[in-house]
ZAKEMI-8380 format. One line per field, with one value per residue: residue number from 0; residue in three letters; z, x, y of N, C-alpha, C in turn. Coordinates in Angstrom, 3 decimals. Atoms other than C-alpha are relative to their C-alpha. Layout:
N
n <- [NUM:...]
res <- [ALA:...]
nZ <- [Z:...]
nX <- [X:...]
nY <- [Y:...]
caZ <- [Z:...]
caX <- [X:...]
caY <- [Y:...]
cZ <- [Z:...]
cX <- [X:...]
cY <- [Y:...]
This chain:
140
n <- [0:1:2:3:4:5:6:7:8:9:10:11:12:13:14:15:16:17:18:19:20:21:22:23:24:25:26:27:28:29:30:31:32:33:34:35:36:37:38:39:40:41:42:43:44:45:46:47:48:49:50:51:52:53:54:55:56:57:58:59:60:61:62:63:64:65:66:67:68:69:70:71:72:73:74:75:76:77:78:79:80:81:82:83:84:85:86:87:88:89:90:91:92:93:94:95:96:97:98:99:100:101:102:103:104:105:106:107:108:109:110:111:112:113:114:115:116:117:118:119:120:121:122:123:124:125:126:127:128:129:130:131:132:133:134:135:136:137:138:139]
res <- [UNK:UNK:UNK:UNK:UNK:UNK:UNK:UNK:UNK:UNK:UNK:UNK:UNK:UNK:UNK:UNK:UNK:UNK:UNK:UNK:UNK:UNK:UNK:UNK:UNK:UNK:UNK:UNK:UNK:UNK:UNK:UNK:UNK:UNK:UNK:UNK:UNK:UNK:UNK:UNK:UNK:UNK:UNK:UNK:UNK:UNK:UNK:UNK:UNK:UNK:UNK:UNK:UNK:UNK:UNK:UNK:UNK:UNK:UNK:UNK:UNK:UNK:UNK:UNK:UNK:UNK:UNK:UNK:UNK:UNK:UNK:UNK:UNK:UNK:UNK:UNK:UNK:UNK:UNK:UNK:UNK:UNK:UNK:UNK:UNK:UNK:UNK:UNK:UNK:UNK:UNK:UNK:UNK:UNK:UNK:UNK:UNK:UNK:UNK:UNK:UNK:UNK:UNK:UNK:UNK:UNK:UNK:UNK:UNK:UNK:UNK:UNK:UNK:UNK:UNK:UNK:UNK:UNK:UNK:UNK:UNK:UNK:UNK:UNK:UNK:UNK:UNK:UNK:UNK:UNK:UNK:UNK:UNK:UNK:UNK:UNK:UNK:UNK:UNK:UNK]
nZ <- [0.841:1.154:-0.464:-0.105:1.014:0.889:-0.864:0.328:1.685:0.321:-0.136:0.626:1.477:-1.035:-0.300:1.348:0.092:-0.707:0.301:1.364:-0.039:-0.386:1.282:0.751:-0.663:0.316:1.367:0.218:-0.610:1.046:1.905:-0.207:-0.519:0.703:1.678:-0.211:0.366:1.702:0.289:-1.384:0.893:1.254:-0.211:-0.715:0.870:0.221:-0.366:0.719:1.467:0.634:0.298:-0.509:0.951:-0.428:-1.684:0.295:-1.290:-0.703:-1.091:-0.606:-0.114:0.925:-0.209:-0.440:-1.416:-0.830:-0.403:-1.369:-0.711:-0.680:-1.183:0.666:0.192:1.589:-0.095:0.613:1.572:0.052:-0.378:1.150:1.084:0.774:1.502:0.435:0.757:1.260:-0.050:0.906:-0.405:0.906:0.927:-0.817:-0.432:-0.915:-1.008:-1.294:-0.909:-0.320:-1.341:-0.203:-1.244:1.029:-0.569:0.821:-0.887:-0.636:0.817:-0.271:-1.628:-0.424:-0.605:-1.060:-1.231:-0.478:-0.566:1.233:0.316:0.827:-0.463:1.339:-0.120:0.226:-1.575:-1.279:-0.252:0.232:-1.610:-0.087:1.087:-0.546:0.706:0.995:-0.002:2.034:0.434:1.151:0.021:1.153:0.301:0.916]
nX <- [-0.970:0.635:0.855:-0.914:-0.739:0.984:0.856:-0.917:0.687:1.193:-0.043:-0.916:0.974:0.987:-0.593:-0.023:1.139:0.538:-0.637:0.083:1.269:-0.266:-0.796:0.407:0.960:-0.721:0.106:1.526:0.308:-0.990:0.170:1.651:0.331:-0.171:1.106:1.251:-0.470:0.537:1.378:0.803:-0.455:0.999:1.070:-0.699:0.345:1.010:0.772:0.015:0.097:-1.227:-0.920:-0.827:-1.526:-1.210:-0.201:-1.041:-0.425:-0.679:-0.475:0.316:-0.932:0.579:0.892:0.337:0.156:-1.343:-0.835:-0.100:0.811:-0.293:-1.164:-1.460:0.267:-0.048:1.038:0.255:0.772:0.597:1.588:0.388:-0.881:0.016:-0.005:-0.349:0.882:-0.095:1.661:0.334:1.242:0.408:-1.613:-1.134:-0.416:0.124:-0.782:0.038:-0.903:0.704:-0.885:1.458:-0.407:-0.422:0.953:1.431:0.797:0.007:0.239:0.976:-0.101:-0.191:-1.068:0.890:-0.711:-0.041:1.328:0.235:0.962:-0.947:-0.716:0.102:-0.970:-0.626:-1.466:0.549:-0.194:-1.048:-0.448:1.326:-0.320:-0.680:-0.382:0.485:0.422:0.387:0.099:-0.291:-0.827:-0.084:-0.951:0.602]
nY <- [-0.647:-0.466:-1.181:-0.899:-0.634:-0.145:-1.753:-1.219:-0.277:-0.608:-1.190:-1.257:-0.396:-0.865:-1.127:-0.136:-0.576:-1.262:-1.427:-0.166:-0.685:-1.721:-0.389:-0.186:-0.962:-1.538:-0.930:-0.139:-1.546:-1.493:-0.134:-0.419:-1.851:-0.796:-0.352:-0.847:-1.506:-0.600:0.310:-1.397:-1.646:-0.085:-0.062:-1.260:-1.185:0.211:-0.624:-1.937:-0.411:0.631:1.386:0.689:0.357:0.983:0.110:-0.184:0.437:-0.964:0.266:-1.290:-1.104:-0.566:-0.383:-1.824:0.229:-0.322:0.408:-0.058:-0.429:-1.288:-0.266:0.189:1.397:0.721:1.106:1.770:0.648:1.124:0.208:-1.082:0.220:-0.739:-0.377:-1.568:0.031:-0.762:-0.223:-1.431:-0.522:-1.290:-0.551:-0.621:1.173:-0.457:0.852:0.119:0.590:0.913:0.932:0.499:0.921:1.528:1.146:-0.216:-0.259:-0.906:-1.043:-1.216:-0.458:-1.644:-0.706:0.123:-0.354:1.034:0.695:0.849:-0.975:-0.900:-1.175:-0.297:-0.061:-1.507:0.124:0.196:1.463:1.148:0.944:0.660:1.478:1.273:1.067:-1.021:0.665:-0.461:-1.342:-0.302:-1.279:-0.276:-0.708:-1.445]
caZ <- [97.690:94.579:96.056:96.738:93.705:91.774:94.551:93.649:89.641:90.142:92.361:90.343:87.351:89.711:90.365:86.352:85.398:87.902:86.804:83.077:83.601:85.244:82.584:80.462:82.157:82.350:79.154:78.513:80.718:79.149:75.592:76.583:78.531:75.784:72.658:75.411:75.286:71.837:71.956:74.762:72.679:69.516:71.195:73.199:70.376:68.160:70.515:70.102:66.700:65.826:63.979:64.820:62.943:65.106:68.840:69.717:73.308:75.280:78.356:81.354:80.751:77.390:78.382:79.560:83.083:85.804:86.590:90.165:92.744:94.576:97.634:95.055:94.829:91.472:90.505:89.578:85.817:87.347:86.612:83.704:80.434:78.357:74.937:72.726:70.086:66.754:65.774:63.327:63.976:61.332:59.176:61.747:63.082:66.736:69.838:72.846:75.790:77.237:80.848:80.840:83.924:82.786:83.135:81.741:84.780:85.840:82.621:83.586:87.499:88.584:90.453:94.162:98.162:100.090:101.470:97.703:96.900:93.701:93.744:90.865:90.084:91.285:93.415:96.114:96.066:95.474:99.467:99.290:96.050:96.898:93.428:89.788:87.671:83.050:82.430:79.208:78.455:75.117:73.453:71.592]
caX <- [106.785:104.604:102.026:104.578:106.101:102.913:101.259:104.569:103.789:100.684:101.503:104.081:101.526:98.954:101.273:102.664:99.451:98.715:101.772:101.094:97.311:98.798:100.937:98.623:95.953:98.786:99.029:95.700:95.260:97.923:96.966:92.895:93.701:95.934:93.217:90.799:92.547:92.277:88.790:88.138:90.202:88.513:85.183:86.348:86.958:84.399:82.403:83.570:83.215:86.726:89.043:91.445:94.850:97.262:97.548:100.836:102.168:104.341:106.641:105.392:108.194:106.992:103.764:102.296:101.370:103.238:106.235:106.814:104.133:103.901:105.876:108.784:107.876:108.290:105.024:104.346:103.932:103.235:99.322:99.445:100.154:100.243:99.285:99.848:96.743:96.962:92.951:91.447:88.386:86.559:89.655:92.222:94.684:95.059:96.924:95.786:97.129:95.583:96.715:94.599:94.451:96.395:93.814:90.626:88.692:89.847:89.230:87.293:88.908:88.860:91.503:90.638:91.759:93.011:89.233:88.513:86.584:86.915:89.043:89.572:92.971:94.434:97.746:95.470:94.542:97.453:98.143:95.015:95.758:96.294:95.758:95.618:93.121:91.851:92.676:92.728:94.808:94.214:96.261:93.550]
caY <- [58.066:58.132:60.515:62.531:63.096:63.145:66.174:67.991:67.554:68.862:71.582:73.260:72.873:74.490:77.394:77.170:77.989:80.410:82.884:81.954:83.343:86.496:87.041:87.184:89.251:92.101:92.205:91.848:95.560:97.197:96.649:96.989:100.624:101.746:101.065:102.516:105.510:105.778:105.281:108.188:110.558:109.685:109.930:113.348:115.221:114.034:115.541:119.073:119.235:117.685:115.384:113.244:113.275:111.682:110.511:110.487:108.472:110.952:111.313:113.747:116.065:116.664:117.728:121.419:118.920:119.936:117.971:119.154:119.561:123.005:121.750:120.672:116.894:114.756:113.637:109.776:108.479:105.600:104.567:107.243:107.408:110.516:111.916:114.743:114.810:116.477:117.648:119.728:121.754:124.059:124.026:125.002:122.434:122.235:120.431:118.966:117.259:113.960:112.326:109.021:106.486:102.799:99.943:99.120:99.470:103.059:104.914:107.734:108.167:111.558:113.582:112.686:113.541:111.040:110.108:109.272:112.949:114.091:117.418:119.828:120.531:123.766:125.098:125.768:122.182:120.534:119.536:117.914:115.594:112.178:110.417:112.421:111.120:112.155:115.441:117.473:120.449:122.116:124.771:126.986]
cZ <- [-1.338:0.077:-0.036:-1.375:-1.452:0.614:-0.565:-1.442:0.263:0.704:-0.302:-1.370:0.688:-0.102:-1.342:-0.687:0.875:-0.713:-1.456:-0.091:0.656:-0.856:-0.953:0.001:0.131:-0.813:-0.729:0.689:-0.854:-1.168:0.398:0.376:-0.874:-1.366:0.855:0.169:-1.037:-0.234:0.725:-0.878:-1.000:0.218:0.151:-1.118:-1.179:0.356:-0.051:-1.350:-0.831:-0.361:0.049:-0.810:0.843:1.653:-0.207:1.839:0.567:1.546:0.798:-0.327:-1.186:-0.072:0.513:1.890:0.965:0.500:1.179:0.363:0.551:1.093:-0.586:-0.048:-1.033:0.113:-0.698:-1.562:0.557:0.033:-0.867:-0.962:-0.941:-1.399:-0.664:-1.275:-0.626:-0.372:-0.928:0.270:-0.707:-0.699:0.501:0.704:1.811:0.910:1.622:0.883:0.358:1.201:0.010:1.323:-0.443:1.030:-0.564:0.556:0.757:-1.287:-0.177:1.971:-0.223:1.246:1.463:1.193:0.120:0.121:-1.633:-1.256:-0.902:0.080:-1.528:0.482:-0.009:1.111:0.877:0.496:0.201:1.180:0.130:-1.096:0.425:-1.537:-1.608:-0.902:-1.668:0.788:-1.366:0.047:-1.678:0.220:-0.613:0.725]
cX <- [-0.597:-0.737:0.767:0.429:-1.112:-0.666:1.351:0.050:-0.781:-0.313:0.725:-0.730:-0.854:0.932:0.729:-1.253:-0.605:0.699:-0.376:-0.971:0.361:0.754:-1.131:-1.204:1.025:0.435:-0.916:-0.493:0.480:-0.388:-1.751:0.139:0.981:-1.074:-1.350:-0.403:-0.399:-1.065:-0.480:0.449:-0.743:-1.200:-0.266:0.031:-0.291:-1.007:-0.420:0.253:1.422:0.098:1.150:0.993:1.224:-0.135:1.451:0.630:1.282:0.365:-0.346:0.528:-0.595:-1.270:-0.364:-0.692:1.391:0.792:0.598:-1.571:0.195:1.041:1.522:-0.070:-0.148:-1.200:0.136:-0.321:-0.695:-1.566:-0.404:0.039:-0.879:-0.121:0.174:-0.962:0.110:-1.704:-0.251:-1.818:-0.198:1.521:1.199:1.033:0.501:0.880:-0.853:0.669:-0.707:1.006:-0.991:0.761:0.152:-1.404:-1.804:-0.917:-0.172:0.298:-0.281:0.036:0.822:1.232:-0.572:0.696:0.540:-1.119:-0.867:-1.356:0.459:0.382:0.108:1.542:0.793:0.987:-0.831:-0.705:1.160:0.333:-0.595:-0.148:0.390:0.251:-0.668:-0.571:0.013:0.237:0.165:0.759:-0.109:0.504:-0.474:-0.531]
cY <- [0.415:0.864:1.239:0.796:0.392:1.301:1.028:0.430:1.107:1.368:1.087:-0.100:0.737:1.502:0.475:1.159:1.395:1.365:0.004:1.289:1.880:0.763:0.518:1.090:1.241:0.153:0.117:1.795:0.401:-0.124:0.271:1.530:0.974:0.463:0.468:1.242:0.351:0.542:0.995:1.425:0.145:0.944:1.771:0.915:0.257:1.109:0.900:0.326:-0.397:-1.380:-0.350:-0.143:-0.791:0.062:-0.409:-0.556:0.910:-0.207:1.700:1.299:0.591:0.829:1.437:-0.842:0.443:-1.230:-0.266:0.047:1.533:0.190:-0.352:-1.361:-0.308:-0.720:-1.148:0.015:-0.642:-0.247:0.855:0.008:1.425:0.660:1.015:-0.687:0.875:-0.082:1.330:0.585:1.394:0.619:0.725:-1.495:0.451:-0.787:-0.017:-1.336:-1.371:-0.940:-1.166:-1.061:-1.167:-0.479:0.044:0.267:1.295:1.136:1.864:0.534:1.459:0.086:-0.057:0.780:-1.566:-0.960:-0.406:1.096:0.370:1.346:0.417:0.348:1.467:0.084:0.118:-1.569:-1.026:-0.675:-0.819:-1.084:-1.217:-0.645:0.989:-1.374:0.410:1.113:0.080:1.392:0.285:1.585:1.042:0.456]
């Protein structure tokens, strides 16, 4: 009877612990693949000769991404998360778009097929999309 009630302690601390640790690891992603966003946009348009005035977290609809698919299908947020970037370049102020992939490990995943090929993104592709991946969309 004491075994008993001591293996059942220790296996709802066992399993305590388990969801704590998962807890904490998803919010450990989400806060790592949003400031790694940051850090890609920064970098990004840096690159092209710009600066950075404001990132700005945004909902699809807001965006110049398409909303539907070609066959009339609602595409997924889910696994996305969206920006609208304010940027100045050679004394002009500017806007671009930013789709990045959540998670700290899939930063930089490209727009694929099903079979895991990256694909570029056009209506004549679109049947062929299985999983959208970074894009940029700028406005100048």
């Amino acid at each position: 009877m004491i075994i008993r009630k001591v293996g059942n302690k220790t296996t709802a601390l066992i399993i305590g612990c388990f969801f704590i640790a998962a807890f904490i690891f998803t919010l450990y992603s989400y806060f790592a693949g949003k400031s790694a966003h940051k850090e890609v946009i920064q970098e990004f348009i840096g690159s092209k000769g710009g600066a950075v005035i404001s990132i700005e977290s945004v909902s699809l609809e807001s965006t110049p991404f398409p909303v539907y698919s070609e066959n009339g299908r609602r595409r997924l947020e889910a696994g996305h998360q969206f920006y609208k970037v304010t940027y100045t370049k050679n004394g002009s102020e500017y806007t671009a778009w930013y789709r990045g992939v959540n998670g700290p490990f899939a930063i930089h995943k490209q727009t694929q097929t099903r079979s895991g090929v990256p694909i570029e993104e056009t209506p004549e592709n679109e049947q062929f999309i299985y999983s959208y991946g970074e894009r940029w969309i700028f406005s100048d």
